[in-house]
C-alpha positions as CSV (number, residue, x, y, z in Angstrom):
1,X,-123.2,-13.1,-71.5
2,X,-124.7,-9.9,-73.2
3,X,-123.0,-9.3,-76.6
4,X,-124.5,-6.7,-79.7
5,X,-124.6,-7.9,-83.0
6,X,-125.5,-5.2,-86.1
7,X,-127.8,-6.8,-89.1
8,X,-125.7,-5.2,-91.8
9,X,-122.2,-6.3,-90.2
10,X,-123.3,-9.9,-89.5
11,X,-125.2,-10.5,-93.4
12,X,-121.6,-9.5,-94.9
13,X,-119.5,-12.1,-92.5
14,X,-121.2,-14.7,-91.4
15,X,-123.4,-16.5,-94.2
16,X,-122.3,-20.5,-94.7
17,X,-121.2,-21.9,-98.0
18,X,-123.5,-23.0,-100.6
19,X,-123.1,-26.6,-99.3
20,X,-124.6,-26.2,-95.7
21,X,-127.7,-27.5,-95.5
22,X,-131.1,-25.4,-95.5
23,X,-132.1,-23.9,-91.9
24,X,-131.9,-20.6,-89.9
25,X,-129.8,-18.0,-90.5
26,X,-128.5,-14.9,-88.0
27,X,-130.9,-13.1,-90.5
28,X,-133.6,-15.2,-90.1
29,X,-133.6,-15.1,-86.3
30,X,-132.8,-11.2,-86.3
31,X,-136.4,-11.5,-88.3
32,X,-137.9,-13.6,-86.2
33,X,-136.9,-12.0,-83.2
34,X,-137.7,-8.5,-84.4
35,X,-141.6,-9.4,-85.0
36,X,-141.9,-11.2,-81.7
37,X,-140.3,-8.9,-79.3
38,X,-142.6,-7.3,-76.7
39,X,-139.7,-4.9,-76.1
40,X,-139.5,-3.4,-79.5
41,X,-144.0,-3.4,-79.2
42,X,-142.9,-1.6,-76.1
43,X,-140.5,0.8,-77.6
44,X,-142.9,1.6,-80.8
45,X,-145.5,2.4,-78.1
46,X,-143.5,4.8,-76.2
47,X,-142.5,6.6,-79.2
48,X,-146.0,6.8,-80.2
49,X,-146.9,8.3,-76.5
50,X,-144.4,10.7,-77.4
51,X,-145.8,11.6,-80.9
52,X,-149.3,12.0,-79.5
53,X,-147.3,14.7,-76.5
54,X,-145.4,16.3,-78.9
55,X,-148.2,17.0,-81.9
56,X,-150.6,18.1,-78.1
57,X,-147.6,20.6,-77.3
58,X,-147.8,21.9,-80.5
59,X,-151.3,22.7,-80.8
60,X,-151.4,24.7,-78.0
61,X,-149.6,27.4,-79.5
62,X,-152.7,27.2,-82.3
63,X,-155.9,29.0,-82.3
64,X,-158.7,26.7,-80.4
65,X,-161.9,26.9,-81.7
66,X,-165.1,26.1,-79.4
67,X,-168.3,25.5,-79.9
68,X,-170.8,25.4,-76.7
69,X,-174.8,25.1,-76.6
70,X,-177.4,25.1,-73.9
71,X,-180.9,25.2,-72.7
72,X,-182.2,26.5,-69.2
73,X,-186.1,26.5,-68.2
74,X,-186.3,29.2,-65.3
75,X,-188.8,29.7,-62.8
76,X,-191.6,31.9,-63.1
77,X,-191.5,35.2,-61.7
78,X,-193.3,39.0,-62.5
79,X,-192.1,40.7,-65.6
80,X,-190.6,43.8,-65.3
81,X,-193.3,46.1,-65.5
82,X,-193.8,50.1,-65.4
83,X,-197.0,51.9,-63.7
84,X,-197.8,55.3,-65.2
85,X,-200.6,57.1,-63.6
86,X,-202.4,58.4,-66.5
87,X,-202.9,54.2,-67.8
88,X,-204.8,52.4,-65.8
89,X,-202.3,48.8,-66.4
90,X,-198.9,49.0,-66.0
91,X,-196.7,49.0,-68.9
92,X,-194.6,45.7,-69.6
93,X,-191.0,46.4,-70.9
94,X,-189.4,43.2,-70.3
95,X,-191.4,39.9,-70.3
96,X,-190.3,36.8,-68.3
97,X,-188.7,34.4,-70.8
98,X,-189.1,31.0,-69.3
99,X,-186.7,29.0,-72.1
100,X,-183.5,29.6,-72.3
101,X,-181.3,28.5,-75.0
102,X,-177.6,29.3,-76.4
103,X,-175.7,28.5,-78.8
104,X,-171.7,30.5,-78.5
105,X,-168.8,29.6,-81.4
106,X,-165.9,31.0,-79.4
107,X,-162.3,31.1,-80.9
108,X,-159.3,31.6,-79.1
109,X,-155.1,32.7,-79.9
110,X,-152.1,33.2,-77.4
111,X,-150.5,36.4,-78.5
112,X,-148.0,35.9,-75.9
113,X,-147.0,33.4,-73.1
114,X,-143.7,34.1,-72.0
115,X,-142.3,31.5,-74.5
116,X,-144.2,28.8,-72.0
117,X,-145.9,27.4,-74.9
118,X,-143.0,27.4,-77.6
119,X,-140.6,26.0,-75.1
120,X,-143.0,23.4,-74.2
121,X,-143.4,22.0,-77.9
122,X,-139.6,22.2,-77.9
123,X,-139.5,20.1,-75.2
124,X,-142.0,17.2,-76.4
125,X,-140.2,17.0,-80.0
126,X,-137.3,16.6,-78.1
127,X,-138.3,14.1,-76.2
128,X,-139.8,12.5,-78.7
129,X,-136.3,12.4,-80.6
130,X,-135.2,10.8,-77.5
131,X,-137.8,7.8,-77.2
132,X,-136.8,7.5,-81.2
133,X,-133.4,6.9,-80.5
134,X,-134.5,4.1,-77.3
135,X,-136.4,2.5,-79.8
136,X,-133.2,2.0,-81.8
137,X,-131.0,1.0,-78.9
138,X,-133.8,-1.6,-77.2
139,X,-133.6,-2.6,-81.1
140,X,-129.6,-3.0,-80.7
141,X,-130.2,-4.6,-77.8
142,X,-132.6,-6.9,-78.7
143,X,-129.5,-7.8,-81.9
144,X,-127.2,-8.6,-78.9
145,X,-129.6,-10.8,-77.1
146,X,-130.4,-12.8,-80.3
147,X,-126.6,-12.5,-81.8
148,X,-125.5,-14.1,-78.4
149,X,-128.0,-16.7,-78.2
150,X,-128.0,-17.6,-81.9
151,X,-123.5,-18.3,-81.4
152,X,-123.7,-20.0,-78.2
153,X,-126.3,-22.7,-79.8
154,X,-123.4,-22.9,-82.7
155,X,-120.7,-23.4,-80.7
156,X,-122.8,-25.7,-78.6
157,X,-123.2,-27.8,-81.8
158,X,-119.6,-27.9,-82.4
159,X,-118.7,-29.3,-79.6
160,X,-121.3,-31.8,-79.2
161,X,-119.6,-32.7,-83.0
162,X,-116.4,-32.8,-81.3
163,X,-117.2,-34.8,-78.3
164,X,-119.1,-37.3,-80.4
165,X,-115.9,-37.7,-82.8
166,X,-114.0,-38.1,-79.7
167,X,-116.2,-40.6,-78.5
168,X,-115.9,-43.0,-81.9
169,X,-112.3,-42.6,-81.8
170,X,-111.8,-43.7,-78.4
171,X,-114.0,-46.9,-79.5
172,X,-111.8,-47.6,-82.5
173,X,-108.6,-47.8,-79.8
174,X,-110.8,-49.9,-77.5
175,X,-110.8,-52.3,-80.6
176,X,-107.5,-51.8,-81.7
177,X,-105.9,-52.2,-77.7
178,X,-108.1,-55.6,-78.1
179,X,-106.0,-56.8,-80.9
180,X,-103.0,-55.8,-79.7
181,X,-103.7,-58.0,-76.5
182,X,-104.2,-60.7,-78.7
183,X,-101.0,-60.5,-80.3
184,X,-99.1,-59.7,-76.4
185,X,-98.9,-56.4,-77.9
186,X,-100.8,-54.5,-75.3
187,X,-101.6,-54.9,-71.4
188,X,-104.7,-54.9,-69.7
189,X,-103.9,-52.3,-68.1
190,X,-103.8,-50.4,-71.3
191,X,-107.4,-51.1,-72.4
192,X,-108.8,-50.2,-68.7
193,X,-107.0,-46.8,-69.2
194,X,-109.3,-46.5,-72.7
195,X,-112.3,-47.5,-71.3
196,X,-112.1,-45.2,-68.1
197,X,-111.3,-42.2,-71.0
198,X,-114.2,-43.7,-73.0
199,X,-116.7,-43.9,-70.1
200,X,-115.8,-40.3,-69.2
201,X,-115.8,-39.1,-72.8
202,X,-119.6,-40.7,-72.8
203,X,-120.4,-38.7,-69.7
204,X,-119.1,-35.5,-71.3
205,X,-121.2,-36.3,-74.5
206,X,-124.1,-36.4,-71.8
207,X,-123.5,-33.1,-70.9
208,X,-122.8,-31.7,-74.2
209,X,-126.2,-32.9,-75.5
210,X,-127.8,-31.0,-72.3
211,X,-126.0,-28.1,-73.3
212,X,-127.2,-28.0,-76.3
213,X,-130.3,-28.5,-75.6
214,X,-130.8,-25.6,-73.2
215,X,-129.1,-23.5,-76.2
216,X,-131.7,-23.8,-78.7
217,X,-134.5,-23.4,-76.0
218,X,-132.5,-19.9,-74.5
219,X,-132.5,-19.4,-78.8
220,X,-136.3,-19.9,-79.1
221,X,-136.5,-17.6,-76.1
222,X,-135.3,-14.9,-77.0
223,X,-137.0,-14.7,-80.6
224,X,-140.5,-15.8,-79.0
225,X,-141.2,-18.9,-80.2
226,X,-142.0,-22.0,-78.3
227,X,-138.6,-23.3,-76.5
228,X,-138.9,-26.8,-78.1
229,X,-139.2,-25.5,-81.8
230,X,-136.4,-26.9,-83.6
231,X,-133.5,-25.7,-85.0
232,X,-130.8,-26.4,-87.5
233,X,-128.2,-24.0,-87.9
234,X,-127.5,-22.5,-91.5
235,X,-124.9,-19.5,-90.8
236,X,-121.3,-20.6,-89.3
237,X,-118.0,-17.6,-89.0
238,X,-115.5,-17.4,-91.3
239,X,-112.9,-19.5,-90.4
240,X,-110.1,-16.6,-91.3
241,X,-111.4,-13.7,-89.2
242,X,-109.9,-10.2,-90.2
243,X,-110.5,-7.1,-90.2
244,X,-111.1,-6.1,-93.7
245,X,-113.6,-2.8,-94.0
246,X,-113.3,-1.8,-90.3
247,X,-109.9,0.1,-90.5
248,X,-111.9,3.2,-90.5
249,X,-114.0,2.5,-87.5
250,X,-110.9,2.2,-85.7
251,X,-109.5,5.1,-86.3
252,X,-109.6,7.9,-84.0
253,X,-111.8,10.0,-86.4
254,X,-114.3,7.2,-87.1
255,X,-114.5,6.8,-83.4
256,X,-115.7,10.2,-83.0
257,X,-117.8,10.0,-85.8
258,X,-119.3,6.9,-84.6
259,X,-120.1,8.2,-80.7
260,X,-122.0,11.1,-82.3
261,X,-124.4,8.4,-83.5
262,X,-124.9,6.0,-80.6
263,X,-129.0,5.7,-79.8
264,X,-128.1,6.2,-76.1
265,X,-125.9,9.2,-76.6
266,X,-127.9,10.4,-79.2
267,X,-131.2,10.1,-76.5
268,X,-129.4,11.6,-73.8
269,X,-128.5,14.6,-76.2
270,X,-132.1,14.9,-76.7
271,X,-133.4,14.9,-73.5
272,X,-130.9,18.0,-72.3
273,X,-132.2,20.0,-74.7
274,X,-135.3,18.9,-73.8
275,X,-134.9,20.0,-70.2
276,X,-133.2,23.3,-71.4
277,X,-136.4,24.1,-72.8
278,X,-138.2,23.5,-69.6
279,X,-135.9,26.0,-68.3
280,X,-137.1,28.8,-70.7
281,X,-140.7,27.2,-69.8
282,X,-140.5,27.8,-66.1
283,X,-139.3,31.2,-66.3
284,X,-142.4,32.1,-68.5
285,X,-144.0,32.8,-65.3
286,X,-142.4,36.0,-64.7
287,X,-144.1,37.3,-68.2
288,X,-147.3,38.4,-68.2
289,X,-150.5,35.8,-70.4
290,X,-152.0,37.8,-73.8
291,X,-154.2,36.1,-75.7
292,X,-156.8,37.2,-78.0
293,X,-160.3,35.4,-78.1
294,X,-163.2,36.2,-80.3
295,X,-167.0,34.9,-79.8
296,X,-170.3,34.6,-81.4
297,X,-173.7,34.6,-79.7
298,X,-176.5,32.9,-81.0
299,X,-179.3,33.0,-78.0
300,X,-182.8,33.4,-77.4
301,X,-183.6,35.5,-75.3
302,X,-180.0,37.5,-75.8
303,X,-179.5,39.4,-73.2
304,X,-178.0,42.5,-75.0
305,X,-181.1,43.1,-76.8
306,X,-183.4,44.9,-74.4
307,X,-186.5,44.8,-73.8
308,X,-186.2,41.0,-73.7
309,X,-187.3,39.2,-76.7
310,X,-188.3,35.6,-77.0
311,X,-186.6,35.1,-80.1
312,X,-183.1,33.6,-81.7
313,X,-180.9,36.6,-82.0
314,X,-176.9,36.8,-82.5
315,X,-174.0,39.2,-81.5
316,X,-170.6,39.5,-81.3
317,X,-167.4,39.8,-79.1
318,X,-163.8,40.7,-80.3
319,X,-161.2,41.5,-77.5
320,X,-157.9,40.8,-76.3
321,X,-156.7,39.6,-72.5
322,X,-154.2,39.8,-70.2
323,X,-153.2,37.8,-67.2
324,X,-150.1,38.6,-64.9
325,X,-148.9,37.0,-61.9
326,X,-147.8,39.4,-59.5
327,X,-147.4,37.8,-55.9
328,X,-147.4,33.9,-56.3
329,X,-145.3,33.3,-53.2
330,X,-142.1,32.1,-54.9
331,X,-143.5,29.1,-56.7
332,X,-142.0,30.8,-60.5
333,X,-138.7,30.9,-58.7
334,X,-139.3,27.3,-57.1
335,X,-139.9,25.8,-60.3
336,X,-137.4,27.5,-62.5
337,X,-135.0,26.2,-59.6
338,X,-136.3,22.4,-60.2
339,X,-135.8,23.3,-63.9
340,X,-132.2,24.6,-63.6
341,X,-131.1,21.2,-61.4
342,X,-133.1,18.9,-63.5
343,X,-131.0,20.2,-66.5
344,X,-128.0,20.0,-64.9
345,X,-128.2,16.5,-63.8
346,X,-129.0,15.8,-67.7
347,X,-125.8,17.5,-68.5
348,X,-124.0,15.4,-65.8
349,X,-125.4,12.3,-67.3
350,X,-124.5,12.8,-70.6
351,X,-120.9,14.0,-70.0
352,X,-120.3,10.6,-68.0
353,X,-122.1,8.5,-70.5
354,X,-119.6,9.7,-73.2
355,X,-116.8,9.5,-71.1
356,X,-118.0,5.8,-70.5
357,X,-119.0,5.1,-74.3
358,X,-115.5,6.8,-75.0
359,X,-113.6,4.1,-72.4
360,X,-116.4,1.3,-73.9
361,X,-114.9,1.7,-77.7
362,X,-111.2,1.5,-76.8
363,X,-111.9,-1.5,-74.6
364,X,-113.6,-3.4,-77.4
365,X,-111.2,-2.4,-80.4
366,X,-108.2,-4.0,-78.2
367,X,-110.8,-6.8,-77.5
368,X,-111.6,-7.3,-81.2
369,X,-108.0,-7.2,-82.3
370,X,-107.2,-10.0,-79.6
371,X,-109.9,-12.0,-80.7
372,X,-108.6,-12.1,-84.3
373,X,-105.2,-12.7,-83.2
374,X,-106.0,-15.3,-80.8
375,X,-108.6,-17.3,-83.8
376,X,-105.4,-17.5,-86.0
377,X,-103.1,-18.8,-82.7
378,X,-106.3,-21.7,-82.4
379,X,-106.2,-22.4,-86.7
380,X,-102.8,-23.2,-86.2
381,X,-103.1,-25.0,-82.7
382,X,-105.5,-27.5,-83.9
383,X,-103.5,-28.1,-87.1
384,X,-100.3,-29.4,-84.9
385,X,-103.0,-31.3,-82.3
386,X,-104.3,-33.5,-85.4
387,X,-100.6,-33.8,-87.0
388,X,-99.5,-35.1,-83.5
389,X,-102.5,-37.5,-82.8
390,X,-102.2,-39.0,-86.5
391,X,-97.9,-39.8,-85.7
392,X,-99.1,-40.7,-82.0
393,X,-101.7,-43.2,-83.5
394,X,-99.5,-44.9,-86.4
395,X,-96.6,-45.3,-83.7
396,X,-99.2,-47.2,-81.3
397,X,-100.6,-49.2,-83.5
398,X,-96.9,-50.2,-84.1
399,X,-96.2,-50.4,-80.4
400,X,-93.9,-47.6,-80.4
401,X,-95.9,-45.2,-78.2
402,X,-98.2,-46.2,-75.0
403,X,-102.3,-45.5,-74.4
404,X,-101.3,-42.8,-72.0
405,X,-99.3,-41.0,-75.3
406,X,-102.4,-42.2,-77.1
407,X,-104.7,-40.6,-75.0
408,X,-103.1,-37.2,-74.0
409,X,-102.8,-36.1,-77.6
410,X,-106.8,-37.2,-78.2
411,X,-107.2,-35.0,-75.2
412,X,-105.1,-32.3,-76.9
413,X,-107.0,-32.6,-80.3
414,X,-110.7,-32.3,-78.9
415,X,-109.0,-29.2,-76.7
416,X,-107.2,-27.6,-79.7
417,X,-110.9,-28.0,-81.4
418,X,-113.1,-26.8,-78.7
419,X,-110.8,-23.6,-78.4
420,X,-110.8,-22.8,-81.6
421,X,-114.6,-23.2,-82.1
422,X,-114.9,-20.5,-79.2
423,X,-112.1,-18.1,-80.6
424,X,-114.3,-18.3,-83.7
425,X,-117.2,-17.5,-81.9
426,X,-115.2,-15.0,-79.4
427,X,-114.7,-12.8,-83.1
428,X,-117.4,-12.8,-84.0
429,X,-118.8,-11.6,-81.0
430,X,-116.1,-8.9,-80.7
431,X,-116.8,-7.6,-83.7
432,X,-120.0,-7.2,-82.8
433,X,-119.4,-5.1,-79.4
434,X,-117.1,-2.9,-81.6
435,X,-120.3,-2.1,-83.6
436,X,-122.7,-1.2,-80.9
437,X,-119.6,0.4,-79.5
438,X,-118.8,2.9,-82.1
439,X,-123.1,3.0,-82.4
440,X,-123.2,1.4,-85.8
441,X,-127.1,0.9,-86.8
442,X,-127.2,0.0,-90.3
């Protein structure tokens, strides 16, 4: 059963008295769980990914600056040489160099793009907005795993309490059916009716320690640690649920408030407007590519120097460029197509993940108020089941009520119990899908 449990919300209700003894709290394991999870190590990475793709978006719109060196031995051929007829050698004008080397600093700007490049870092900071809010809703999640885990090992423990109560009471009327034999007071047929109760209750406190068992290990689990570290339980729910300090949650206008905040929605948003951008970045295509780039030669033999000398010597080289697609076949169409449908689709998504979110908060505020309701209906329950077995008990002992009266309101008292362990439990969980529901983080 997946439930979502907030840090803030479950710190201000759920904290035992000062006398419970010393062990882990829903805090604690939150903690615990928090540092071990490989999903949230997953999620940090991601959002790091994302960092790295956006800040590599953005520099592209930013001068680059290059830097490029190189040396070349050439073959030997003739030098360029001229004959004149009135010298009897020719005349060299440009000697054969035989090293080569170059060293170029070359800096380059996009003056325009077709708003490829702005749209592009548009789209990574969005998405990088989006992987923020995952992080925060594979953190919510990761509340709800723990939150769930961390109640059903409590109520777990309560019962196994209960079951073990029910156990030593059903002993203590084995011993007091005994006695009443002796006196003719009871039948055998009375004390084999306790002892079959008593074997099963001992078969049931079988299961119950099972139960528990698996509980703490699916506990451990979920926070990392090794399933047979031990556990003892330090937080319990109050046992008068309310709904003190959520009145404005529930209302309509918190509601709204509250879905503009949910980490999926909140994602989702992010990634349309990511893929809007992508739009705009397709359709820079159709514009034409100026960019202005700037270089510096520093080479030996530099071939703007003639004759040829073989030594260092630098120029220059300031100019801008322009590159424009004007047959390509379709394929700016074709992918400002994909772009259009891919944002569409993120557009459909979102609208019926609010609609959902919207249907998901209204299911969860009835389910919280039922909850609360039905923790006071189990109070009061288990206060009539123990009135009942105490009357039940005095009039057996006085022979004015049989084993079978005996025994159906013990079975009454360990169900009145059990129940209203679970609609304990039940609140506390509700409460806890309400606040993932309305997206409540802190």
């Amino acid at each position: 059963m997946k439930l979502l449990f907030l840090v803030a919300v479950l710190c201000a209700t759920v904290e035992g008295d000062a006398q419970q003894p010393a062990g882990l709290t829903l805090r604690d394991a939150l903690a615990i769980g928090r540092a071990n999870s490989r999903q949230l190590k997953i999620a940090v990475a991601k959002l790091a990914a994302a960092s790295g793709r956006a800040d590599e978006a953005r520099a592209a719109t930013l001068p680059t600056l290059k830097f490029e060196g190189s040396y070349k031995r050439l073959s030997d051929v003739d030098p360029f040489r001229v004959s004149v007829p009135f010298l009897p050698a020719p005349i060299t004008i440009s000697p054969t160099v035989l090293d080569n080397y170059l060293l170029r600093v070359g800096l380059q700007q996009p003056l325009f793009t077709g708003f490829r490049l702005q749209s592009a870092a548009e789209s990574a900071e969005y998405l990088h907005d989006a992987a923020g809010a995952d992080e925060r809703s594979d953190g919510a999640d990761l509340v709800l795993n723990i939150t769930s885990a961390y109640w059903s090992l409590y109520q777990a423990g309560e019962l196994k309490k209960v079951v073990d109560e029910n156990v030593r009471r059903l002993e203590t009327y084995e011993a007091d059916v005994r006695r009443l034999m002796a006196g003719g007071l009871a039948t055998r047929n009375d004390l084999l009716r306790i002892q079959v109760q008593l074997s099963n209750a001992r078969l049931t406190r079988i299961d119950a320690e099972n139960d528990l068992r698996l509980a703490a290990m699916a506990l451990n689990n979920v926070m990392g640690r090794a399933l047979d570290e031990p556990i003892a339980l330090a937080s319990a729910p109050p046992s008068h649920p309310d709904t003190a300090g959520w009145g404005g949650m529930i209302s309509p206008d918190g509601v709204a408030r509250a879905l503009g905040e949910r980490p999926d929605l909140v994602a989702m948003r992010s990634r349309v407007e990511a893929a809007r951008a992508g739009v705009t970045a397709a359709q820079g295509g159709w514009w034409p590519q100026i960019a202005l780039s700037a270089s510096y030669f520093y080479s030996r033999p530099n071939p703007r120097y003639l004759p040829t000398r073989d030594e260092f010597l630098g120029t220059w080289e300031v100019g801008v460029g322009m590159q424009f697609d004007l047959w390509n076949f379709g394929a700016t169409s074709a992918q400002t197509g994909q772009a259009r449908a891919s944002l569409r689709q993120s557009e459909l998504v979102l609208e019926q993940m609010t609609e959902n979110a919207a249907l998901d908060v209204r299911r969860q505020q009835l389910a919280f108020r039922r909850a609360v309701e039905k923790a006071e209906v189990a109070r009061l329950a288990v206060e009539q089941a123990e009135e009942n077995l105490r009357i039940t008990s005095d009039k057996f002992k006085n022979g004015l009520a049989t084993s079978a009266d005996l025994l159906d309101a013990d079975v009454a008292v360990l169900t009145a119990r059990n129940s209203h362990t679970g609609a304990l439990v039940e609140t506390e969980l509700a409460r806890a899908r309400l606040a993932r529901a309305l997206g409540i983080t802190e």
